[in-house]
N, C-alpha and C positions, 0 to 999 in steps of 0.2 A: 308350329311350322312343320308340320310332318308331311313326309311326300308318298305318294301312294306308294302301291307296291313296284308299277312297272317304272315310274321315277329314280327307285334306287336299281332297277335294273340297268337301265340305262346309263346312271355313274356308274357304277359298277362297271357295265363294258364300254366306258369310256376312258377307266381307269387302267384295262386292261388293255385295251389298243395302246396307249401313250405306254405302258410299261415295254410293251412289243416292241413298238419306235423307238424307246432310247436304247432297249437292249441291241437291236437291230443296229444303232447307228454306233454305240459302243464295240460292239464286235467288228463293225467295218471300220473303225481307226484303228483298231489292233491289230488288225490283220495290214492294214496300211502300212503302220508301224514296222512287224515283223520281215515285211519285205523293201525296206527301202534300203538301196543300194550306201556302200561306204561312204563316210564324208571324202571330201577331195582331199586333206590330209594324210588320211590313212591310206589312199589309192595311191600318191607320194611316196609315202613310206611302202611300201611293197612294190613300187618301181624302182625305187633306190637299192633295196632289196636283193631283184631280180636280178641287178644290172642296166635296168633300161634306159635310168639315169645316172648319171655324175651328180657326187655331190653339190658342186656347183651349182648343178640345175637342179637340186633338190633345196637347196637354202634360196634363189632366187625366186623359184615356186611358191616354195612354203614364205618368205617373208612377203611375196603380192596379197597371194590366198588371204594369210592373217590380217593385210592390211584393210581389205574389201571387208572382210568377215567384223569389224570394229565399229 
């Protein structure tokens, strides 16, 4: 079963395209990753923070949020 010479060429840069593409699509979820904005909890907590909510409206927030998120 041996395949010529330009046969293994051809694996060869078949292997090398597909390594290209997953490296390629793993760098674009990490980079996806690295910029995805806070969860809606934490953006809560730093409006609580600031002032910009009341407790109140920080426990009503936060127990809808958790409840959606379940």
């Amino acid at each position: 079963m041996g395949m010529t010479p330009g046969g293994w060429w051809l694996l060869f840069a078949v292997f090398i395209i597909t390594a290209i593409a997953v490296g390629a699509l793993l760098y674009v979820q990490l980079r996806r990753e690295a910029t995805v904005e806070p969860d809606s909890l934490e953006t809560l907590k730093q409006q609580y923070a600031s002032g910009e909510i009341d407790e109140t409206e920080l426990e009503t927030r936060a127990d809808r949020l958790l409840q959606y998120e379940s």
